[in-house]
C-alpha positions as CSV (number, residue, x, y, z in Angstrom):
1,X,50.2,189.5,198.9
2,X,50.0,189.5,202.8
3,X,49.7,193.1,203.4
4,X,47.1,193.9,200.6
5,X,45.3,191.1,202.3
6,X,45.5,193.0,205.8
7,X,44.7,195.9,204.6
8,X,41.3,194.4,203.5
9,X,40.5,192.3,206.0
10,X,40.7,196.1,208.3
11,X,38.4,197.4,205.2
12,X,35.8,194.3,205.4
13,X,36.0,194.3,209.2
14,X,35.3,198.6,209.3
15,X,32.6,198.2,206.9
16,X,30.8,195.5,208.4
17,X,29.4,195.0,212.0
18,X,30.8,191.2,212.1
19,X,32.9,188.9,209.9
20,X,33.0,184.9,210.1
21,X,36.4,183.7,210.3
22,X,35.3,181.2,208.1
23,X,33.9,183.6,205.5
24,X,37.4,185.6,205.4
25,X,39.2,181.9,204.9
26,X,36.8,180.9,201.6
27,X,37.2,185.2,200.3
28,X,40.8,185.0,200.2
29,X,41.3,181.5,199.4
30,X,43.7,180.6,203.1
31,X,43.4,178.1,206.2
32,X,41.1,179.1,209.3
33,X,44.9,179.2,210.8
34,X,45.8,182.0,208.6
35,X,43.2,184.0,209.2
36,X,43.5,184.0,213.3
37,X,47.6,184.6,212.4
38,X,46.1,187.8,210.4
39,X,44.1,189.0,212.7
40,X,47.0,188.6,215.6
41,X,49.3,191.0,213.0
42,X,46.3,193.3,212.9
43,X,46.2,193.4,217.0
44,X,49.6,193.9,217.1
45,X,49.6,196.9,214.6
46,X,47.1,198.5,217.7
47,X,43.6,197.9,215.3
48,X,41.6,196.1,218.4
49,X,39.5,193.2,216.8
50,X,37.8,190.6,219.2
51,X,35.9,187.5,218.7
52,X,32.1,187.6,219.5
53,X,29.7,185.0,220.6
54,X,26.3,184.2,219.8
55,X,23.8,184.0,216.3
56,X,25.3,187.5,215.7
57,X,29.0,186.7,216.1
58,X,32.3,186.5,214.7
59,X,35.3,188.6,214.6
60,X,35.0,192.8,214.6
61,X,36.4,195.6,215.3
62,X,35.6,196.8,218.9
63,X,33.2,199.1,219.4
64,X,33.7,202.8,219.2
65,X,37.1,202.3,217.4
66,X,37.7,204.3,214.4
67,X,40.8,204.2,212.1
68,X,42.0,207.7,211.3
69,X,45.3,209.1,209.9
70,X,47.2,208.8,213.1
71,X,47.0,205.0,213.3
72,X,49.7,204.8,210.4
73,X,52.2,207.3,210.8
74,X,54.2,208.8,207.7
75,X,57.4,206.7,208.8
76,X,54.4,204.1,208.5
77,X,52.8,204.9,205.5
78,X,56.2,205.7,203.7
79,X,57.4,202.1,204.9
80,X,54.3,200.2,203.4
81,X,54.3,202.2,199.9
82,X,58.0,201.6,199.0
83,X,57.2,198.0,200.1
84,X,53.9,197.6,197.4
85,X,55.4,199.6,194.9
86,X,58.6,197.5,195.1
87,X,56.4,194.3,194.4
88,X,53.8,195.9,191.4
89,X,57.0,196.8,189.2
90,X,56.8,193.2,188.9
91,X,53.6,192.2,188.9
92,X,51.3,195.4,187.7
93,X,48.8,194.2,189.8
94,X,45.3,196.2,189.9
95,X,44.7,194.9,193.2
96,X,48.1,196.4,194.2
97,X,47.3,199.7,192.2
98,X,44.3,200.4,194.7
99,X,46.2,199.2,197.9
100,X,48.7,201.9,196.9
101,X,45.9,204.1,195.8
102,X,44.5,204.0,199.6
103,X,47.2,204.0,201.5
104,X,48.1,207.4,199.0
105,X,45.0,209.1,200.5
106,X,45.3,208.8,203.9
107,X,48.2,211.1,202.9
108,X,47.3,214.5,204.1
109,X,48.0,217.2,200.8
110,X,50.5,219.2,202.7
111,X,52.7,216.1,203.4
112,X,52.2,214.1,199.8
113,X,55.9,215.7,198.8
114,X,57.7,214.4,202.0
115,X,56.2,210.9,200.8
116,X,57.7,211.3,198.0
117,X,60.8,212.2,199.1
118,X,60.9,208.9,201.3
119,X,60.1,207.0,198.4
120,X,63.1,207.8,196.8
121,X,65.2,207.1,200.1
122,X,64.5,203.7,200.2
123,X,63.8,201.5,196.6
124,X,62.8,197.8,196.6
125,X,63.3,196.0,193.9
126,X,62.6,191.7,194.2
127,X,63.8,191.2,190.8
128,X,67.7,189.4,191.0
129,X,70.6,191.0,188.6
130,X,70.0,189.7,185.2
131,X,66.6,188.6,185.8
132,X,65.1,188.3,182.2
133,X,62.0,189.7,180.3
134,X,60.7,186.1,180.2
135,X,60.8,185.1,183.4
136,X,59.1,188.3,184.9
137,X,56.3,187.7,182.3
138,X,55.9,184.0,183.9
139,X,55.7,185.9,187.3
140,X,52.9,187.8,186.0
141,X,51.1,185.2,184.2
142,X,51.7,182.4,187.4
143,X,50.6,186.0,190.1
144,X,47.2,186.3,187.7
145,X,46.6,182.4,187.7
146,X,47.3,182.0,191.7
147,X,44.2,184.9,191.6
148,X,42.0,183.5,189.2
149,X,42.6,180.2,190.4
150,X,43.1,178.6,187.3
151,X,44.9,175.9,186.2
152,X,48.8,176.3,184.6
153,X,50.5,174.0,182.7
154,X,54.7,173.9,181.9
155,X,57.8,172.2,181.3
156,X,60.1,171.7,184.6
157,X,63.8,170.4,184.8
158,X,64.6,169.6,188.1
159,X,68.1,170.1,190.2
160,X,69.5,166.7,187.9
161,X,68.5,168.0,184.7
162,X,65.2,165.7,184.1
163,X,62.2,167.7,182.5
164,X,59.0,166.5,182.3
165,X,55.0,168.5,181.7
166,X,53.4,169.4,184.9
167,X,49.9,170.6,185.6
168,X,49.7,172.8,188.6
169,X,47.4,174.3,191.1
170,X,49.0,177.2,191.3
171,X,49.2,178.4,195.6
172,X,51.6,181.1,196.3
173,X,54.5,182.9,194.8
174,X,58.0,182.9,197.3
175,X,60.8,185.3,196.9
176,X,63.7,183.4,198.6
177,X,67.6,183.5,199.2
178,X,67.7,185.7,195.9
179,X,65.1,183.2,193.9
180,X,61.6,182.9,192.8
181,X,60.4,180.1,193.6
182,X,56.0,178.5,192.7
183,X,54.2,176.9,195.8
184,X,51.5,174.3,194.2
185,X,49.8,171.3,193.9
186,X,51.1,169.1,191.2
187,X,48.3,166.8,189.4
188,X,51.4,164.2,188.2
189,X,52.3,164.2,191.8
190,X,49.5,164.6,193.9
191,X,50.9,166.5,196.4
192,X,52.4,170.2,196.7
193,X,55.6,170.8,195.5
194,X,57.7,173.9,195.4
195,X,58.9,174.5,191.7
196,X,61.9,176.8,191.1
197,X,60.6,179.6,188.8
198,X,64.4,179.4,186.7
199,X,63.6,175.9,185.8
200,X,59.8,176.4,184.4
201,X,59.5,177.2,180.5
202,X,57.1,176.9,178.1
203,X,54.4,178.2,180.7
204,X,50.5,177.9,179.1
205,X,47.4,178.9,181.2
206,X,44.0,177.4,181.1
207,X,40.3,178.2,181.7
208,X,40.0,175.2,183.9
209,X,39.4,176.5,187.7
210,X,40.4,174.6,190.6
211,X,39.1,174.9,194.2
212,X,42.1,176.5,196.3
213,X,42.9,173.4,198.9
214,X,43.2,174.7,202.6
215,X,47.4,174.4,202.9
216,X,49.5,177.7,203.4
217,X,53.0,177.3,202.1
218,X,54.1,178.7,206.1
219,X,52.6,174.9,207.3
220,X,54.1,173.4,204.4
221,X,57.9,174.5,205.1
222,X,57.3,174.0,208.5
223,X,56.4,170.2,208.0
224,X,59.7,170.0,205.5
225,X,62.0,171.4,207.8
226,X,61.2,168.6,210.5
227,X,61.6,165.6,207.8
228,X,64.4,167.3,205.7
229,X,68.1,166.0,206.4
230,X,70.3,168.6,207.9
231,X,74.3,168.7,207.9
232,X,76.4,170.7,210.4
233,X,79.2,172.4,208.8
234,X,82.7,173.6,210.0
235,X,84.3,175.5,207.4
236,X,87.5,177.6,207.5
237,X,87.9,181.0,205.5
238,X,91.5,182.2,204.4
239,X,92.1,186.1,205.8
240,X,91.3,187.4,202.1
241,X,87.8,185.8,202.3
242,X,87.0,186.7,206.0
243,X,84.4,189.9,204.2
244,X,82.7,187.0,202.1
245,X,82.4,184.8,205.3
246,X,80.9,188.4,207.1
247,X,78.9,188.6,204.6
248,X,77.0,185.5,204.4
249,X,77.0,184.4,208.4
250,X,75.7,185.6,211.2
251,X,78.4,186.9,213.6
252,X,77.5,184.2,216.1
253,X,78.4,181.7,213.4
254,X,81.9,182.7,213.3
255,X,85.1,182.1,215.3
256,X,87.8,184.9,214.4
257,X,91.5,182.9,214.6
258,X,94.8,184.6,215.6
259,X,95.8,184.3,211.8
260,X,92.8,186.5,210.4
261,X,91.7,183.6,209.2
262,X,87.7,182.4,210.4
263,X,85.6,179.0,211.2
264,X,82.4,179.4,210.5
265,X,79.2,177.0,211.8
266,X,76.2,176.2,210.0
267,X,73.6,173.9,210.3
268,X,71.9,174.2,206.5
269,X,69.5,171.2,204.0
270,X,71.9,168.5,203.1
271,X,71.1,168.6,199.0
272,X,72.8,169.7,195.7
273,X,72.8,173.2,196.1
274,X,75.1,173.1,199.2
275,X,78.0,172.1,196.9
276,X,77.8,175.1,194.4
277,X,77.5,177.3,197.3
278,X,81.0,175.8,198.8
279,X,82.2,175.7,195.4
280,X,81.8,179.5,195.1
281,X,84.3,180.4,197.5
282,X,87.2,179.1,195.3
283,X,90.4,178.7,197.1
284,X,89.9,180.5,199.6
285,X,87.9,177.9,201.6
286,X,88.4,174.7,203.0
287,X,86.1,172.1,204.5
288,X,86.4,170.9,208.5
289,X,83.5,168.5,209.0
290,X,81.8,166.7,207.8
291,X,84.3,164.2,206.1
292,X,82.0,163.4,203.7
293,X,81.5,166.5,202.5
294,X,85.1,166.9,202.1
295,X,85.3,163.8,199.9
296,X,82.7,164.8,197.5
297,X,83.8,168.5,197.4
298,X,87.5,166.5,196.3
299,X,86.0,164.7,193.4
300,X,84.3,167.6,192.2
301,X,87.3,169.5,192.2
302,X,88.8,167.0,190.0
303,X,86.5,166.8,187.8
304,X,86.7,170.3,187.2
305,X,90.6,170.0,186.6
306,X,90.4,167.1,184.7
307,X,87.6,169.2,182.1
308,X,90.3,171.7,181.8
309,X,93.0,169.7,181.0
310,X,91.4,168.1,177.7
């Protein structure tokens, strides 16, 4: 996780006089890239850390500088504990359990009961409704492989229903639009692939390491994005759906109409999904542009009659 990885990179860097970039990159298995994009969140959080030249050199803290309690406030420190907390009820991660343990010290005794009290303000929870006992028990075992580094092997189905085995390097886990989803580097494949975490079953570790390649899933989506296909949508929401439309879109995505009713404006990855999401709105929705969409939307429609009427 990103912020237990901050947190000891600050640690490493307090503890020792100077740190090769390079030696971070190979201890927590990310790109050169990462690191400098690390060390930028770290300067930004007000922890000064320069680069310094020479035999002796590499990245440190500046001199003189010493982290204390006030650099995290308790707005702070509440903030980042409901954040790690919310992830280990998924993943019971020991590396977690001591992020939380430190960040629980720098706590001053009198105040430990306010922290509490914040905790119970504000809960995180990255598990979706109905999210089963199995599937959280792949999290965990995919989490503990992406830290060994070992090998995992499972069955996939993809978006059209074909399944096949699939030995994985297993990269990074991604909580996205209200789905788990596996960043790694398929053997069948030879390439990295992003794996839906509903769609893996039968899930089987190995002892066989693998040497983590040096590719962040952040590069990755941004090299996607500039090949993927995109469609611009113009749909229309009936008054009894404007909420749903609210909900969903950004308020500079819609266009309120004299009726009540609302076009909406989206620019979104052109695949399978897109349909189910339209789908969902029922009647209440209709389809401006693009045509095309609007024709296969129709025959989907009828196929849906036409199942009910047998």
């Amino acid at each position: 996780m990103r912020l237990d990885r901050l947190l000891s990179i600050i640690i490493m860097l307090l503890n020792r006089r100077r740190v090769q970039a390079k030696e971070l990159a190979d201890y927590f298995g990310i790109s050169a890239r990462t690191v400098y994009r690390d060390i930028d969140a770290i300067n930004q959080a007000g922890i000064p850390i320069v680069s310094f030249q020479g035999n002796q050199g590499g990245l440190g803290i500046v001199d003189n500088y010493k982290l204390d309690r006030q650099v995290l406030t308790l707005e702070d420190m509440g903030t980042i504990l409901s954040t790690l907390k919310g992830i280990n009820t998924t993943f019971k991660d020991k590396q977690l359990d001591k992020a939380i343990e430190k960040i629980h010290a720098l706590v001053p005794d009198e105040k430990q009961r306010q922290i509490e009290e914040k905790l119970q303000q504000v809960i995180i929870d990255v598990l979706p409704w109905g999210f089963s006992e199995r599937k959280k028990q792949n999290l965990q075992i995919i989490q503990n492989a992406i830290s060994c580094n070992t090998l995992i092997r499972f069955l996939y189905r993809d978006s059209k229903g074909k399944k096949g085995i699939r030995t994985v390097e297993p990269m990074t886990l991604i909580f996205k639009a209200y789905t788990w989803y596996l960043f790694a580097f398929c053997q069948l494949r030879k390439d990295f692939r992003l794996f839906r975490l509903s769609r893996i079953s039968r899930i089987k570790t190995s002892t066989k390491k693998f040497i983590r390649k040096v590719v962040d899933y952040k590069e990755y989506e941004e090299n996607s994005q500039k090949i993927q296909k995109m469609v611009d949508l113009v749909l229309e929401f009936s008054p009894y759906a404007r909420y749903q439309a609210e909900d969903y879109f950004e308020e500079k995505q819609l266009t309120i109409q004299r009726d009540g009713s609302v076009i909406a404006r989206m620019s979104i990855p052109e695949d399978d999904w897109i349909y189910s999401m339209l789908l969902s709105y029922g009647e209440n929705m209709k389809v401006i542009s693009p045509q095309r969409v609007r024709k296969t939307l129709q025959e989907k429609a009828k196929k849906i009659v036409a199942r009910y009427q047998t």
